[in-house]
ROVEX-144349 format. One line per 10 residues: their letters; for each residue z, x, y of N, C-alpha, C. Coordinates in pm, 1 decimal, always signed. Each point is the difference from the previous one (the first is absolute). Example, Ala and Ser with C-alpha at 12.3 -4.5 7.8 and 13.67 -1.06 7.14 Angstrom:
2
AS> +780.0,+1319.0,-569.0,+0.0,-89.0,+119.0,+0.0,+90.0,+120.0 | -72.0,-35.0,+105.0,+6.0,+82.0,+119.0,+73.0,-77.0,+109.0 .
END
This chain:
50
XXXXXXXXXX> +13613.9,+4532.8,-560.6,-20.1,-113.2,-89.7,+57.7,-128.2,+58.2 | +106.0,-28.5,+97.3,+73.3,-71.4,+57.0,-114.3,-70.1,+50.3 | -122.9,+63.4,+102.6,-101.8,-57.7,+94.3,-118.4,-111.0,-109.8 | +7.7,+73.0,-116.8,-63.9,-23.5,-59.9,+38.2,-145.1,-64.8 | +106.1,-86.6,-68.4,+58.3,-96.5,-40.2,-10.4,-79.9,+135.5 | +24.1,+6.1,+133.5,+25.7,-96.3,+71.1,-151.5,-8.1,+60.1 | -140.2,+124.0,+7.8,-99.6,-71.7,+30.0,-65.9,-84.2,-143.4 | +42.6,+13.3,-108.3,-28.9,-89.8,-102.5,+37.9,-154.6,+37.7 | +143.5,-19.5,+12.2,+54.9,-128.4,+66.5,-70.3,-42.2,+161.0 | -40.8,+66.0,+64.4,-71.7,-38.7,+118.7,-151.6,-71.5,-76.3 .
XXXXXXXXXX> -39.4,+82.3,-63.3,-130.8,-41.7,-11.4,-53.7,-114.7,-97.9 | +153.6,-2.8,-93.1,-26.5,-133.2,-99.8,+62.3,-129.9,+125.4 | +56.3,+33.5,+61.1,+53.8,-99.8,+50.7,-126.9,-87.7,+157.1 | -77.1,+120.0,+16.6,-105.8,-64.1,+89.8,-99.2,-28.8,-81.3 | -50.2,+26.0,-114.1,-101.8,-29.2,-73.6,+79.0,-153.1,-45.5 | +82.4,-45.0,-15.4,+94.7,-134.3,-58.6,+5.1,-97.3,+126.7 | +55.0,+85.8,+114.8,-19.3,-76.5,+72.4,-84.6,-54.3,+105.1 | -97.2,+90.9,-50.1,-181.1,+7.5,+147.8,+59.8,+20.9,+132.2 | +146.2,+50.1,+22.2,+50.7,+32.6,+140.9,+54.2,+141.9,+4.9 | +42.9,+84.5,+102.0,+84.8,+64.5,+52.9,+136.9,-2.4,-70.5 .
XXXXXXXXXX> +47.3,+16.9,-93.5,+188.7,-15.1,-69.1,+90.5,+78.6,+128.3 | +69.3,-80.8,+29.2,+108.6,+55.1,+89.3,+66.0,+150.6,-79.1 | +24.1,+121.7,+100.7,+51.8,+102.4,-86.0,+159.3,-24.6,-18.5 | +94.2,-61.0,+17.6,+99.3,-59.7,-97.1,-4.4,-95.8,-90.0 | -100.7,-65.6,-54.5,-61.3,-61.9,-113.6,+3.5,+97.7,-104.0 | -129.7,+141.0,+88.0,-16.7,+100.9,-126.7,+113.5,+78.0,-38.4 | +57.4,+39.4,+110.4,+125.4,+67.5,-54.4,+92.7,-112.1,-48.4 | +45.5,-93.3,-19.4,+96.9,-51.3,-111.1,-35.9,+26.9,-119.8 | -164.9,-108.7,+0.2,-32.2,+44.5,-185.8,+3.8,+151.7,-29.6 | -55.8,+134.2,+112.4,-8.9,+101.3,-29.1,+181.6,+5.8,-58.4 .
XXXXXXXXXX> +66.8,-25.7,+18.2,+143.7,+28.6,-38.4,+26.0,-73.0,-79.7 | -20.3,-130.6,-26.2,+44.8,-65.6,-117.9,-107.2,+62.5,-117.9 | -127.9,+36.2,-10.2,-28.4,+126.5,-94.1,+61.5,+62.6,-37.8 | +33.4,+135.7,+55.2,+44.2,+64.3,+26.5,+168.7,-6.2,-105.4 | +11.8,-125.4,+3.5,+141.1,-36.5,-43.5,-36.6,-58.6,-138.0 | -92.5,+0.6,-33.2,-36.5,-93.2,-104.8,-21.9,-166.7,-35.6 | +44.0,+2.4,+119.6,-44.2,-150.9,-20.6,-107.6,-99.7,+10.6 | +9.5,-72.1,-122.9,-130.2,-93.6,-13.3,-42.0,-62.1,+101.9 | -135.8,+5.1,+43.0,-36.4,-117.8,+125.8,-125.8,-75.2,-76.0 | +50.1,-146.7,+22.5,-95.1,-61.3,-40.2,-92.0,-89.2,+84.7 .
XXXXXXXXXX> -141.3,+32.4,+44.7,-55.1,-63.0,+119.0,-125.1,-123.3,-74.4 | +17.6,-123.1,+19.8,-52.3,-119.7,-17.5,-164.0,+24.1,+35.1 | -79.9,+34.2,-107.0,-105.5,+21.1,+61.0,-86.6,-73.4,-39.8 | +36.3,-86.6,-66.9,-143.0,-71.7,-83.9,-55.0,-110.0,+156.6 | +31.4,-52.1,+114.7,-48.8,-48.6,+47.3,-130.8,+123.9,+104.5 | -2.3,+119.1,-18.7,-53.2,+109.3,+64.5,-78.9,+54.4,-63.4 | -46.9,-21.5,-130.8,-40.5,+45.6,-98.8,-152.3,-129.1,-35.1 | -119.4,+117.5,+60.7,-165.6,-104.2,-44.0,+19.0,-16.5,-119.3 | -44.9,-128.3,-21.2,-63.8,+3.7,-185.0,-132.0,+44.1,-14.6 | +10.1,+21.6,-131.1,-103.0,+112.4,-17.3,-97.7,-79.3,-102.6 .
END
């Protein structure tokens, strides 16, 4: 289940960012998860209107 939470964070994080996420990017948030803590990512400039 471990593999499973951090390819979740890989894959929101290249779909957000249209790049490659460095894998100590994914593993922090994978750990600050992990820990419970809130992450809040600014997305309304990334976000089509509909």
């Amino acid at each position: 289940m471990t593999g499973h939470l951090r390819d979740g964070v890989h894959q929101a994080l290249r779909r957000f960012t249209q790049e490659q996420p460095p894998a100590c990017q994914v593993d922090s948030l994978t750990a600050l998860i992990r820990r419970g803590v809130r992450i809040d990512w600014p997305a309304s400039d990334r976000l089509s209107c509909a």
